[in-house]
C-alpha positions as CSV (number, residue, x, y, z in Angstrom):
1,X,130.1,97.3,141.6
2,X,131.2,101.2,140.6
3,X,128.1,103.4,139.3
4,X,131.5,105.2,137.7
5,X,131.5,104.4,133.8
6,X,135.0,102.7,133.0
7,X,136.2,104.9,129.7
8,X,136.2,103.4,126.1
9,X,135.1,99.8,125.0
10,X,135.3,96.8,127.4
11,X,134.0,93.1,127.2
12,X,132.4,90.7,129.9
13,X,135.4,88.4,131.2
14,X,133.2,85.4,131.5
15,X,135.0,82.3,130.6
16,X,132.1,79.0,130.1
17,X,128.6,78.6,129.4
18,X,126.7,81.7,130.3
19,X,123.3,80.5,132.4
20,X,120.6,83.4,132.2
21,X,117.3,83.1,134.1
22,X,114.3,85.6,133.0
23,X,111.5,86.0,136.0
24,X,108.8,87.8,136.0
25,X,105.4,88.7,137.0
26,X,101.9,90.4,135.6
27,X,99.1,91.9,137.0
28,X,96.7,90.6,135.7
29,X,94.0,92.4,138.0
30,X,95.0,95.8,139.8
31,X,92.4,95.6,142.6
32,X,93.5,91.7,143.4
33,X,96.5,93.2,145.8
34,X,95.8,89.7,148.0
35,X,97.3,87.9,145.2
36,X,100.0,89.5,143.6
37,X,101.8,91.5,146.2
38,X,103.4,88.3,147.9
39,X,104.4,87.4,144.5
40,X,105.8,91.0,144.1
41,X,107.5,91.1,147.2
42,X,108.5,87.5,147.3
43,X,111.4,88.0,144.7
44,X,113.3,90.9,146.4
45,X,113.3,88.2,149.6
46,X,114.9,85.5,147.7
47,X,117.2,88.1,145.6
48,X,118.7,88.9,148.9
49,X,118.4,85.1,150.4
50,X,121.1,84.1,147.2
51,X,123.2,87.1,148.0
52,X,123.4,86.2,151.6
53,X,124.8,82.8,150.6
54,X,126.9,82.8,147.2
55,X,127.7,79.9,147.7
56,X,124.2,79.1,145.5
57,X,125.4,80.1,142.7
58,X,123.6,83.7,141.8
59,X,126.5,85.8,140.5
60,X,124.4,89.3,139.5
61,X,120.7,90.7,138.7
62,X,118.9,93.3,137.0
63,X,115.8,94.4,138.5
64,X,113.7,95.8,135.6
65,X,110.1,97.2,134.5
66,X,108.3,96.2,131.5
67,X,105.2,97.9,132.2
68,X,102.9,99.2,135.3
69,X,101.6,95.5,135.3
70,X,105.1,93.9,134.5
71,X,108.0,93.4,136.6
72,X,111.2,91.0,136.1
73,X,114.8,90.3,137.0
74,X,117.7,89.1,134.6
75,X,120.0,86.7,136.2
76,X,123.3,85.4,135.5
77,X,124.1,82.1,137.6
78,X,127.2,80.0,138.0
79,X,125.8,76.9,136.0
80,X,122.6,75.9,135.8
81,X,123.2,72.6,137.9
82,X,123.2,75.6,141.1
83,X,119.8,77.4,139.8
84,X,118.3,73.9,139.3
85,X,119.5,72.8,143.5
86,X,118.3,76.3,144.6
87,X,114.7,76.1,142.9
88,X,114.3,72.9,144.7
89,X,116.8,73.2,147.7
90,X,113.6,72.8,150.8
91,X,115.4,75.4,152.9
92,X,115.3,78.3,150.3
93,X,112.6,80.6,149.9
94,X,111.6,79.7,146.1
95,X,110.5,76.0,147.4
96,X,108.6,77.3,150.1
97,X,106.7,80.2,147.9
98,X,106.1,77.7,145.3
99,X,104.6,75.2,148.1
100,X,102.2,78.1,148.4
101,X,101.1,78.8,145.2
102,X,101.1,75.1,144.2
103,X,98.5,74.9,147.3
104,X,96.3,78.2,146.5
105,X,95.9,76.9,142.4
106,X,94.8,73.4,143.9
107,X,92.2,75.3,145.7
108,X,91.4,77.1,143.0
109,X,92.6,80.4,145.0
110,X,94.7,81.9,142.2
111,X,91.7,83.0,139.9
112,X,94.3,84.4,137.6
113,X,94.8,87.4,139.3
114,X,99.1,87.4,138.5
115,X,100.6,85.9,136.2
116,X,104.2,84.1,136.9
117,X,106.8,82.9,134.2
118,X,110.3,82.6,133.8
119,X,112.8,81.6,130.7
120,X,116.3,79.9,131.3
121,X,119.2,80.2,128.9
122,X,122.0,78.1,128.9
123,X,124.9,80.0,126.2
124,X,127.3,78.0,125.2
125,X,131.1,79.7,125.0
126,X,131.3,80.6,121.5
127,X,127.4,81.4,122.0
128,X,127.2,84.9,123.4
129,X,129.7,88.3,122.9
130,X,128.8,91.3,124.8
131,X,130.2,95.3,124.5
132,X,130.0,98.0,126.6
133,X,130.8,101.7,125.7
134,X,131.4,104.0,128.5
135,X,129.7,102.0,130.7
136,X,130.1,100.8,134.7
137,X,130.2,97.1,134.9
138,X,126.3,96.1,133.8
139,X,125.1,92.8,133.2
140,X,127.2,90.2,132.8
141,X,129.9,91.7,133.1
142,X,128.6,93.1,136.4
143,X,128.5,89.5,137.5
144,X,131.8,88.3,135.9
145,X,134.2,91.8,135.8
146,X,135.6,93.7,132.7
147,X,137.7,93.5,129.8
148,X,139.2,95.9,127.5
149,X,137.4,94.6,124.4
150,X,141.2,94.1,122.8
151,X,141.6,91.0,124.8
152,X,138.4,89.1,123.4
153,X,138.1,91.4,119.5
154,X,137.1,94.5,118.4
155,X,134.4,92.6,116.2
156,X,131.6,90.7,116.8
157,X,132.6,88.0,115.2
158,X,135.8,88.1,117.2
159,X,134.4,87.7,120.2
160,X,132.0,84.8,119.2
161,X,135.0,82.8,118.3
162,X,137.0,83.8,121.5
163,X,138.3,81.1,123.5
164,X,140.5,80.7,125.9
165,X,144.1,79.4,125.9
166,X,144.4,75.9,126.4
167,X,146.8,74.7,129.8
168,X,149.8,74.1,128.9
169,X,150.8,70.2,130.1
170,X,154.3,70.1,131.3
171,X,157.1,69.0,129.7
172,X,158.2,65.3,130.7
């Protein structure tokens, strides 16, 4: 990915569903660093555990800031079947930090110190347009490349109704 901005208007070339995952944590108590600093550093680990391995299905991120209690990550995935296998695939990191915080709530060890939640999209083609002025590749069209915003419609509306060509069967 170029921190250059590419000139004029372009479009995310995403073809299919668009699968968004919102994570994110709150501190809930400052002073309670036992509780929500592996949660803070937990997600950088498995950010860099899915881009080690592609092959599960994480195509980009956005690392962002709500506020000094607030952290969380926009990601685009490859389908939501691959974010589903990775959440509960035993050798990733997720299962194994959710093993752990399953265990400390049991005990009644989490005292609501952080706060953990997370919102999944699935957008349908037809369900999502995106535009980018002057811009370097951001979002999902970070995680899916670039288009001149010609090829999908100068308007809105145009790109909601994009869709791609049909394959052509061959002649018999």
């Amino acid at each position: 990915m170029s921190a250059k901005p590419i000139p004029g208007r372009t479009t995310a070339a995403l073809e299919g569903d668009a699968v968004v995952l919102l994570i994110g944590m709150r501190i809930n108590h400052f002073w309670a660093v036992h509780s929500w600093l592996p949660v803070f550093t937990g997600m950088p680990r498995m950010l860099r555990e899915l881009k080690k391995d592609r092959a599960r299905g994480l195509l980009n991120h956005v690392l962002l800031t709500a506020s000094p209690r607030t952290y969380y990550v926009v990601q685009y995935w490859e389908s939501k079947e691959k974010l589903y296998a990775y959440a509960k695939a035993p050798d990733a990191l997720h299962h194994r930090m959710w093993a752990a915080i399953n265990r400390k709530e049991r005990a009644g060890r989490m005292r609501g110190h952080v706060g953990i939640w997370h919102e999944t999209y699935v957008a349908p083609q037809g369900g999502y347009e995106t535009i980018y002025f002057d811009m370097p590749p951001y979002g999902l069209a970070a995680a899916t490349g670039v288009l001149p915003l010609e090829e999908r419609g100068r308007r809105g509306a145009d790109r909601f109704a994009y869709r791609p060509a049909a394959p052509q069967e061959p002649n018999r």
